[in-house]
N, C-alpha and C positions, 0 to 999 in steps of 0.2 A: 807762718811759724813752723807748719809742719814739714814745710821744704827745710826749713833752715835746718832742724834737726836730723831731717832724713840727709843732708849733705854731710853733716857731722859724723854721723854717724857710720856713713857710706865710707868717710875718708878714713875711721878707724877700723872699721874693718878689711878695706881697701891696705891699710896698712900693716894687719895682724895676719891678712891671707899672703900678703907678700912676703914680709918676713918668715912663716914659718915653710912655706916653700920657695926659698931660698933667691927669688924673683926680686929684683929695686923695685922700690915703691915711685910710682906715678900718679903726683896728686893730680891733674888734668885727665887722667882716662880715670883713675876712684871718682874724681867728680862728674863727671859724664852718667859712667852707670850709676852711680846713684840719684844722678836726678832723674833721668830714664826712671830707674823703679820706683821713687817716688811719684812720679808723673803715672805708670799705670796703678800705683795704690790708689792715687784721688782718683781715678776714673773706675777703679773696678764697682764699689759702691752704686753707682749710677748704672751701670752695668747688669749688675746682678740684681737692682730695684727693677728695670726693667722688664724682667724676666719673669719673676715672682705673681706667681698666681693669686688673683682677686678675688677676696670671698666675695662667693653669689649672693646677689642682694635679695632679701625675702621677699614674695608676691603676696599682695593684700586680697585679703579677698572682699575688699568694699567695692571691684569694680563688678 
C-alpha cells in the first residue's frame, strides 16, 4: 500500500517539479525515482533499528 502511494505521489510531484521549471514531464523516469525512494524509506527503518543502542540489562545480585 505504501509503494502504491509513494508512486502516486512521486508522479505528482514528478509532475509539479517539471512544470514549474519549465522541463516535459516524464512519467517513466517520475516512476523510477519514486520507487527508488520509496524502496530506501522501507529499508531506512531497519537500518536505523540496527544501529540503536540496547539498554544494558540489570545484574542480580542472587548470583
Amino acid at each position: 500500500m505504501t509503494l502504491f502511494w509513494g508512486i502516486i505521489l512521486g508522479q505528482v510531484a514528478g509532475f509539479l517539479i517539471g512544470a514549474l521549471s519549465g522541463a516535459s514531464y516524464d512519467p517513466a523516469t517520475s516512476a523510477i525515482v519514486s520507487v527508488v525512494f520509496v524502496l530506501i524509506l522501507f529499508t531506512l527503518p531497519a537500518i536505523m533499528n540496527h544501529y540503536t543502542p540496547k539498554p544494558a540489562q540489570a545484574k542480580s545480585d542472587d548470583q
